[in-house]
N, C-alpha and C positions, 0 to 999 in steps of 0.2 A: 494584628497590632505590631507596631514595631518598636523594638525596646532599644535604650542608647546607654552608652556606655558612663557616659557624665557631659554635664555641660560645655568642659573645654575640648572636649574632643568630637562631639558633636558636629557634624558635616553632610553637607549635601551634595551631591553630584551638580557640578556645570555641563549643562549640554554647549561644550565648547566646538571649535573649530568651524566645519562650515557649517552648523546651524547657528551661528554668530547671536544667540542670544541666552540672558542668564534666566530663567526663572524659578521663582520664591513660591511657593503654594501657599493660598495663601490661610489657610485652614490653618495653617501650623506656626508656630512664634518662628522668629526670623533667626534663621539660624549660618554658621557660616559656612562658605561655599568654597568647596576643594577646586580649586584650578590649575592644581600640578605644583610645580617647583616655584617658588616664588625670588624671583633673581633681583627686584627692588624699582625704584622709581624712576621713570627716565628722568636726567637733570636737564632742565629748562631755560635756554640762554635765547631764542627769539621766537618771534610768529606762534606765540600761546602754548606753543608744542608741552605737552604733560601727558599724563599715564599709567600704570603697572604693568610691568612686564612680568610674565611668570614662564616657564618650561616645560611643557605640554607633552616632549621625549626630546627625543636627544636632538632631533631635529628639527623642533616648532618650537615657536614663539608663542604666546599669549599675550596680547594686550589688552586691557582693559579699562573704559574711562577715558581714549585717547582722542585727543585735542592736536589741531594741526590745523591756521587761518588758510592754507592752502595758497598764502601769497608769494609763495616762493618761485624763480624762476626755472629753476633747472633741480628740483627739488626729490629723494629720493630715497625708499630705505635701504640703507647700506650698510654692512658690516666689514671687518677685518682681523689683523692678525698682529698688524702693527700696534706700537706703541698705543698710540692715541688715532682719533678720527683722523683721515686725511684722505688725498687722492688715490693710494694706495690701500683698497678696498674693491666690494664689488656691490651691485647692485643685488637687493634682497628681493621677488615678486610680491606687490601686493596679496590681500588676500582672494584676490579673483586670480591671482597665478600670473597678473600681467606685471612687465616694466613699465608702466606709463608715469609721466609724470605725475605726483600724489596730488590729489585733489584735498578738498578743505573734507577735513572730521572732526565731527561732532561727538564727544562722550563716547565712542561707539567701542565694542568689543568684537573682539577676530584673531584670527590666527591667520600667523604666516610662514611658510617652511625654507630653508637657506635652499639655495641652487645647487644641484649637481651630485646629490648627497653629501652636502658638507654639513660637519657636524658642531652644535655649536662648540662642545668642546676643545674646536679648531678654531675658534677668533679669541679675540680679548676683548673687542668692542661692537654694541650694537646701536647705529646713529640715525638719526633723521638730517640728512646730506642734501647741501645743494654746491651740485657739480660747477656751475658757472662762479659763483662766488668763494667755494672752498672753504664753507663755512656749515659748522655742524649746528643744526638748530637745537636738539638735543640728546643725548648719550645716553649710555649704558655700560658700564664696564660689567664684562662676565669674570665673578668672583675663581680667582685661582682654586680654589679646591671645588667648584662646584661638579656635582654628580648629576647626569640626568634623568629623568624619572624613565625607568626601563620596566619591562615585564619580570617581576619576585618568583623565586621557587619559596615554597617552604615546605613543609616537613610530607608526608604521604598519610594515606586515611591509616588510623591505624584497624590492626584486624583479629576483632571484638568475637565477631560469629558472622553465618550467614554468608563466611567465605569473601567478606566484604573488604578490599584491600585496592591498591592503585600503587602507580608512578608518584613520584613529589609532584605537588601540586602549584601549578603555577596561577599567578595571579596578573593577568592581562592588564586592565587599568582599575579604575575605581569602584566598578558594577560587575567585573567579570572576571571568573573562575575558569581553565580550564583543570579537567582530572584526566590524566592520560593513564592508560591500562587499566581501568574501573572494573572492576569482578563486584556482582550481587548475586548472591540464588537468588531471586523475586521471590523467597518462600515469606517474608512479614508479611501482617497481617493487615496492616495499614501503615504501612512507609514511605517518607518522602524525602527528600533533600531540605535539610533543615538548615538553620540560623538563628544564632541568637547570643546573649550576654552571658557571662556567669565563667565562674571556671571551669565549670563543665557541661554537655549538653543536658537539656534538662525542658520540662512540655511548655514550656513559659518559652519557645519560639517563634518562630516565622518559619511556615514555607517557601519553599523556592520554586518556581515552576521548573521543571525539567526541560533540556533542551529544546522539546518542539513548544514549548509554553502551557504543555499540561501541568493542572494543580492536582490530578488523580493520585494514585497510588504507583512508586513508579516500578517499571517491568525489570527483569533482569539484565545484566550486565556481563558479557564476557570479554575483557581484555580489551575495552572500546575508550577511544576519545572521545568527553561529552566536556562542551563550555556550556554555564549558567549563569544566568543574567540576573540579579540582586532584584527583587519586585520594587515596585514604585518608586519612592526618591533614598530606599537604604540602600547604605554603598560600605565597605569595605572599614572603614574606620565609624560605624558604629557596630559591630558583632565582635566577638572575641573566638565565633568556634562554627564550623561547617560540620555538620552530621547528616549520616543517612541512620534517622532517627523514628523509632513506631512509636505513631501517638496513642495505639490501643493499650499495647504492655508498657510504654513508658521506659524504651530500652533503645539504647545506642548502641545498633548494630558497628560503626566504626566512624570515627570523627577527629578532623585535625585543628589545632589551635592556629586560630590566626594570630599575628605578631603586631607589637604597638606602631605606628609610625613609618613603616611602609613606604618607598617610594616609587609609587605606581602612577603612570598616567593618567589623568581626570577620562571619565569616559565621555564616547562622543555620541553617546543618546542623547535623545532630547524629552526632558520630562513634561507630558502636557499636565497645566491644573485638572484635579479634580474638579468633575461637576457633579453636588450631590443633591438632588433633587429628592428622593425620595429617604422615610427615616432606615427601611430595612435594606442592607444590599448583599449581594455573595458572587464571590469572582470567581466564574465556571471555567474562564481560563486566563490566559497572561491575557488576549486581547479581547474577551467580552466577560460583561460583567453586566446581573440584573437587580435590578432594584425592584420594592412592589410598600405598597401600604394596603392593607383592605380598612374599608370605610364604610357599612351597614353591608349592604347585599352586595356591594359592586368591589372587586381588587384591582387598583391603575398598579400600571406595568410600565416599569423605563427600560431597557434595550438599550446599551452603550457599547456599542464594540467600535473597534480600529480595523479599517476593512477597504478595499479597493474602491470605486466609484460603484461599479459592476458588479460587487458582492450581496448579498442577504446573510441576515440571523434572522436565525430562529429560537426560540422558547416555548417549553408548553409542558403538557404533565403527562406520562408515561404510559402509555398501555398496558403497561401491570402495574397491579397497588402493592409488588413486595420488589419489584427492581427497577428500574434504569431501562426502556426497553423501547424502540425506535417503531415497531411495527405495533398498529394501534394507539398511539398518538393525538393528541387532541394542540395541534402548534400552531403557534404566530410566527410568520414569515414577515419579516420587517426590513423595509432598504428606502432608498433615496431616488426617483429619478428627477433627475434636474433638484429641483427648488421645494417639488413635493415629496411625500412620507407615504408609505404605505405600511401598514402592519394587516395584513392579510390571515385568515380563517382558514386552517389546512387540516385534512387528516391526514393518514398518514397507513393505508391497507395492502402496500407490497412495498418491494425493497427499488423503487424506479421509478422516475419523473411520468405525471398520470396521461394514463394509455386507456383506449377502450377495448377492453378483454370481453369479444362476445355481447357488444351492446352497451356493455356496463362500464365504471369509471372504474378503476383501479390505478392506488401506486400514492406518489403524495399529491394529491388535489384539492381544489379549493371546495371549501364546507358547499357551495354554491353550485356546483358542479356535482354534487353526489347528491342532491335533494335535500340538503340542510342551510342552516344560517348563517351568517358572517357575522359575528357573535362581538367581533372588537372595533371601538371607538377610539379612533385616534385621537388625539389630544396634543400632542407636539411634537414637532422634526425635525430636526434641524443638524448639517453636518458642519464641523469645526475643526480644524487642523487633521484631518483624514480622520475623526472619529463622530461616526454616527448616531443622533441619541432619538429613538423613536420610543415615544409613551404614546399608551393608550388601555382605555381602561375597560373593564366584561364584566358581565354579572357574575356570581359567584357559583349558582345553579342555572344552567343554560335548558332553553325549553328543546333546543337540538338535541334528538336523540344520538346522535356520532359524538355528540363534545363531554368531554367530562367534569367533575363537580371539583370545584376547588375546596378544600375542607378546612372549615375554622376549627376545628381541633387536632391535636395529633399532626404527622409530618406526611407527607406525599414524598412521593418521587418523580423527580423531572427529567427532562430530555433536552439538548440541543444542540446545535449545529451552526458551523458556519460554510460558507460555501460561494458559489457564483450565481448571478443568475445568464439564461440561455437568452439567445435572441428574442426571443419569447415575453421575456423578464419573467420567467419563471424560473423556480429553483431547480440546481440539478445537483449530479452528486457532491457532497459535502465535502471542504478539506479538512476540517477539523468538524469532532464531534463528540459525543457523548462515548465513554468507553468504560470508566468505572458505573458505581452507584449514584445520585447527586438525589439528597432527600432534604427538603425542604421546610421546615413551620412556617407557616406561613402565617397565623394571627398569634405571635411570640408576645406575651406582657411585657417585657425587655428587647427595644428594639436590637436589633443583627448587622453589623457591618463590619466584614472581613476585608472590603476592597482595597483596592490601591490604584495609584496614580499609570494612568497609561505610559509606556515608554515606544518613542518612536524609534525605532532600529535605523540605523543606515542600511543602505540599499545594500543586500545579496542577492546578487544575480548568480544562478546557478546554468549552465548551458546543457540547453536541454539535448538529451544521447541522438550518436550520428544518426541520419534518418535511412530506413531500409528502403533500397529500392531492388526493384527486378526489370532485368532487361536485359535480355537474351531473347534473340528470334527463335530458338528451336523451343522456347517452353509454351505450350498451348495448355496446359493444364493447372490449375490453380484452385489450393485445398483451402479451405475458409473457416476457419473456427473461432471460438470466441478466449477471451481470455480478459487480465486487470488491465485496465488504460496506460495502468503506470504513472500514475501522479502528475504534478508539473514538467518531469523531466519527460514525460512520457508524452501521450496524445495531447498533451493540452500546453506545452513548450515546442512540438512537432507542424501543430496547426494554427496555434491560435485561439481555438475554441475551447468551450469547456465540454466537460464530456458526462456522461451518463454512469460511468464506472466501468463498464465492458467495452470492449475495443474487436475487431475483425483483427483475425490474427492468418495473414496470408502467407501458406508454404512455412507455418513457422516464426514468423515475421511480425514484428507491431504494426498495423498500418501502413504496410511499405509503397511507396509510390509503382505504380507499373506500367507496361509500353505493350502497346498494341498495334497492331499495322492493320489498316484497311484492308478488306477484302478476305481477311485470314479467320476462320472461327477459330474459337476461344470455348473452353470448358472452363467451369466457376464447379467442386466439388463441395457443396454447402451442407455445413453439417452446425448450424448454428439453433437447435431447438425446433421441433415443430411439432411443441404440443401450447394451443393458441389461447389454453385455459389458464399458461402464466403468466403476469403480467412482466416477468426476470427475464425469463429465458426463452421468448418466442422470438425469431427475429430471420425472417425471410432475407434474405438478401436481392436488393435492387441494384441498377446501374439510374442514372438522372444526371441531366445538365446544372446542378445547383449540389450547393456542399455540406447542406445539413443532413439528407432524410428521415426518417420520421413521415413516410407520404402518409400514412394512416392518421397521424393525428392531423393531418392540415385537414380546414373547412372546403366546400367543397369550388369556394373562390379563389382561395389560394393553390389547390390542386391546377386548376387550368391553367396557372403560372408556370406549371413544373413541366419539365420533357422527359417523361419516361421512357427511359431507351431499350431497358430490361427488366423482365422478373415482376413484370403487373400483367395483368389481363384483365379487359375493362368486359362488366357483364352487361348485359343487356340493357338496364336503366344505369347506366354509368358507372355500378361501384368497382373500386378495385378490389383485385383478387389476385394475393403475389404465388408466385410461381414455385419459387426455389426455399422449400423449410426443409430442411435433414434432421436427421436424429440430431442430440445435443454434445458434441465435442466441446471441453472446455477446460482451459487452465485455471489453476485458483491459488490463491496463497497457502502453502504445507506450512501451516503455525508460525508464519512471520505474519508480524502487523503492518500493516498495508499504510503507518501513519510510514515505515522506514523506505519505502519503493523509492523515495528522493535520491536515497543515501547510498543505492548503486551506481559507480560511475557509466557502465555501461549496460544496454539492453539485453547483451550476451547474458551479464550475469545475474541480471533483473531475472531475467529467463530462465535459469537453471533455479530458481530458488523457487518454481512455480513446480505444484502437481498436474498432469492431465487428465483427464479420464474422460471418456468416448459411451455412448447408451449405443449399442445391436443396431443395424440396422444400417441399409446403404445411405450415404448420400444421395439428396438430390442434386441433379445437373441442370445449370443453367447456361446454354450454351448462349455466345453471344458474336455476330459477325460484323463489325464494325465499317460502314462503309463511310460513301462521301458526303452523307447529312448530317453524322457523326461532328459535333465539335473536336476541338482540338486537346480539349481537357474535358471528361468528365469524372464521375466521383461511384465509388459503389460504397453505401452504407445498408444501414438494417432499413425495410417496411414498415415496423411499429418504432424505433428508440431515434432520437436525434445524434448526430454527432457519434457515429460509430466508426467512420471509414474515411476513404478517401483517395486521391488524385489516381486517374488513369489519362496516360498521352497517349494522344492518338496519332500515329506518324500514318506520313504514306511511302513510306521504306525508313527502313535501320541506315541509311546511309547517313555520311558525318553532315551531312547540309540541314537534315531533317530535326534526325532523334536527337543533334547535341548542342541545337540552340537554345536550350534552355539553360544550358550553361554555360559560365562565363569563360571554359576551355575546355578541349578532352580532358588534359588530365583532371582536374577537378571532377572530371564525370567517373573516371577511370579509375581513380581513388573510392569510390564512394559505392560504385558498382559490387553489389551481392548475388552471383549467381547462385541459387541453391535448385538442388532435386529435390525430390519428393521426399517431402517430411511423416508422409501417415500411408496408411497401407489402404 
């Protein structure tokens, strides 16, 4: 619920700039809309020209409502420094960044930024110019004392208990908080980043999602920059106070007051309407959120997340009836392709996208696939402004023995995820997921609804760490183990693909590209699992002409597509049999959360914050002699897992003609070049 300060201060975020449009939810009475500095009306002398101009930061514009017949010849927006409008000015870029002569606008709202870094504080006047007649269609004088909306400090959390303390706290624009130096013990007992009214904190809040958009309990904090984004359309001038506040004791670990009047930038999210379909709902994270009604024996299910083209959510109720628990799972897998919906029947009996372990289906597979039923009826799909909304509805006692019972009494506990799906369209490892508890009533006599309005982010691109290669003619020897993918910046910012969670980890290396010369054998030392009774950590290592592997789960039509160059042996009626399984070498995360892998800049130190540990036992050798039927790229991943590995060049010599056209110059090769020794004994 979100609480407001009073009715004239009451405000809504504008998703300004380039999302050029305002939206009003329309659930809520109409309330008014923050769009930065308000600098007054253009004055109107020809060609319709009218407006609001507001000041967005020190270097944008806002216009709103602007009108222009676009019959002007030589017509332009222009600012200066002079007196009044004149020839002595410059041209302003549209809002697409261009000088083009202005064409006709209609009512329309947009943003536009001065050229060069100039700042408006640097003109007196902002015009709608036309250069041939020297004639201003209509103006703007920028008020002498004007100030532009810039990022606020104010005061620092104060520090209560819990060793809870920071930097002054800056306030980015109208949705967004940064805390720089943030110390927490995570020792509360159910703690979040709160908000809310009053003159001091108190349970009659709002949560905040925590930086990656969890609503859980949040983790500790040593000494770290964390920015928070304000949930749905609250913004900054309706709360009076931020706390990292326990809703169990009812105790404010340390909280700062925010100030009246603020002059901070509108933010540049965009808020999409709520779509509320169903009466109960509960938001599992910033970007999905479930809704459900049960109705005699059957409960319909909506699925709303904000998700790539290529993504899945999933929902479903937990493999234990006292926690939150991912293995043993009874979930609905739900995504888009094209035009239709799918909400799919999964279980959920190892921690890995489903493998045949010894005949059998293990890992997350379809109810259909394990000798059960596809228990849910879709009912509607449909995606809208990058947000997904898949309902469908299941009986409440399923006659599937694997599915579990939804219970009209008392709370359950649920489970979910969101994630990719593989080539396949099937699910693989999850980017976000279930981490605290999430317990649900499900048949409540008072309906339930915590949500809030999705917010579209603007685009962060993080670039994913340099890529490892090897290539050096004197290395014939090459140690293989398993290790984390590494998030987006990792295996899946590296290739393209989405990954499984474990990666081949070469000489030490994430996935590092490698170079082979013809005619030379090659040792592969594979120490990646070879007991075949898990469904985790079995994983032979092959060599093939194609870049998923996984040659085990392919059927046996799709197999005669593949060119197995290493590490199968075909039996007597055709089946494979891989070659190279070693004891199990593996890195794994030493008590860091695998949601923060993003948040090292490079693989180096990705790497040092990883444990190893090795099971007795030699490796197996897979040697390999690459000749002239040998393509020019092939790939080595796992036997059983898709998307574990990748590129090997096949030169026919290290000379510069061969090995260095694959780049765009030596040096760039030369740069990039990691020669390592042997990393394992």
């Amino acid at each position: 619920m979100t609480y407001f300060k009073n009715a004239t201060r009451t405000k809504v975020l504008l998703a300004a700039g380039v999302l050029l449009q305002l939206l009003f939810p329309a659930q809520c009475e109409e309330k008014e809309v923050y769009r930065g500095k308000f600098l007054g009306k253009i004055n109107s002398y020809h060609h319709q020209v009218s407006g609001d101009v507001y000041a967005v930061d020190e270097f944008t514009f806002l216009l709103t409502e602007f009108n222009y017949d676009g019959n002007g010849a030589d017509t332009f927006f222009w600012a200066g420094a002079s007196n009044r409008p004149g020839p002595q000015g410059f041209i302003v870029p549209d809002e697409y960044g261009k000088t083009n002569i202005l064409a006709r606008y209609f009512n329309k709202d947009f943003t536009i930024t001065l050229p060069d870094g100039k700042k408006i504080t640097e003109i007196k006047w902002f015009a709608i110019y036309d250069l041939t007649s020297q004639n201003a269609f209509g103006d703007l004088y920028i008020p002498e004392d004007f100030e532009p909306p810039t990022v606020q400090k104010i005061s620092q959390l104060s520090k209560r208990s819990h060793d809870v303390g920071s930097e002054s706290i800056e306030i980015i624009d109208a949705k967004t908080f940064r805390i720089p130096e943030l110390t927490y013990n995570g020792a509360g007992k159910d703690t979040y980043f709160y908000v809310g009214v009053g003159p001091q904190p108190s349970s009659k809040g709002t949560k905040v999602p925590d930086e990656y958009g969890y609503l859980d309990p949040i983790r500790a904090y040593k000494k770290e920059t964390v920015t928070l984004e304000l949930p749905g359309d609250l913004t900054i001038f309706d709360i009076d106070w931020l706390s990292i506040y326990d809703v169990e004791s009812k105790e404010n670990y340390g909280s700062v007051i925010v100030p009246d009047g603020l002059n901070v930038p509108p933010s540049l999210v965009k808020i999409l309407p709520r779509k509320k379909a169903l009466p109960n709902c509960y938001q599992l994270h910033k970007d999905l959120q479930v809704g459900w009604e049960v109705f005699g024996p059957q409960i319909t299910i909506q699925l709303a997340g904000q998700m790539d083209d290529d993504a899945y959510m999933s929902f479903g109720l937990s493999g234990a009836v006292d926690r939150s628990q991912m293995m043993g799972a009874d979930v609905a897998v739900a995504y888009m392709d094209g035009f239709r919906g799918y909400s799919t029947d999964y279980n959920i009996t190892a921690y890995s996208p489903c493998i045949k372990v010894l005949g059998q289906h293990k890992g997350v597979c379809r109810d259909d696939l394990i000798g059960g039923l596809d228990d849910n009826q879709l009912h509607t799909a449909e995606r809208v402004d990058g947000v997904t909304y898949i309902t469908y509805r299941r009986t409440l006692m399923s006659a599937d023995k694997g599915d579990r019972e939804f219970p009209t009494e008392g709370g359950v506990y649920v489970v979910w995820a969101l994630g990719h799906l593989d080539h396949n369209k099937e699910p693989t490892f999850h980017d976000f997921y279930t981490r605290g508890n999430v317990r649900l009533e499900l048949s409540r006599k008072d309906n339930y609804d915590n949500c809030f309005a999705f917010t579209k982010p603007l685009e962060k691109v993080r670039e994913p760490w340099e890529p490892n290669l090897i290539l050096d003619r004197t290395t014939r020897t090459f140690t293989a183990t398993l290790g984390p993918s590494g998030g987006k910046r990792g295996y899946q910012g590296q290739t393209g693909m989405t990954s499984m969670g474990l990666a081949w980890y070469i000489n030490g290396m994430l996935i590092p590209e490698l170079w082979m010369r013809r005619g030379l054998t090659y040792a592969f030392r594979v120490r990646g699992g070879n007991n075949p009774h898990s469904a985790e950590t079995y994983h032979p290592l092959i060599i093939t002409d194609e870049p998923h592997g996984g040659f085990d789960r392919l059927s046996d039509a799709a197999q005669r597509e593949v060119r197995v160059l290493a590490g199968v042996e075909f039996l007597r009626r055709g089946q494979p049999r891989p070659l190279a399984a070693g004891p199990l070498c593996i890195s794994r995360h030493k008590g860091k959360d695998r949601r923060l892998d993003d948040d090292f800049p490079t693989f180096k130190k990705f790497n040092r914050s990883l444990e190893f540990t090795c099971e007795p036992g030699d490796p197996a050798i897979l040697e390999v002699t690459p000749n002239t039927s040998w393509p020019d790229i092939v790939y080595y991943n796992s036997f059983t897992h898709n998307n574990m590995g990748w590129k090997i060049h096949i030169v026919d010599n290290f000379a510069r003609g061969s090995s260095f056209q694959t780049f765009p110059s030596m040096l760039s090769l030369l740069s990039s070049i990691v020669i390592l020794g042997s990393h394992f004994v």
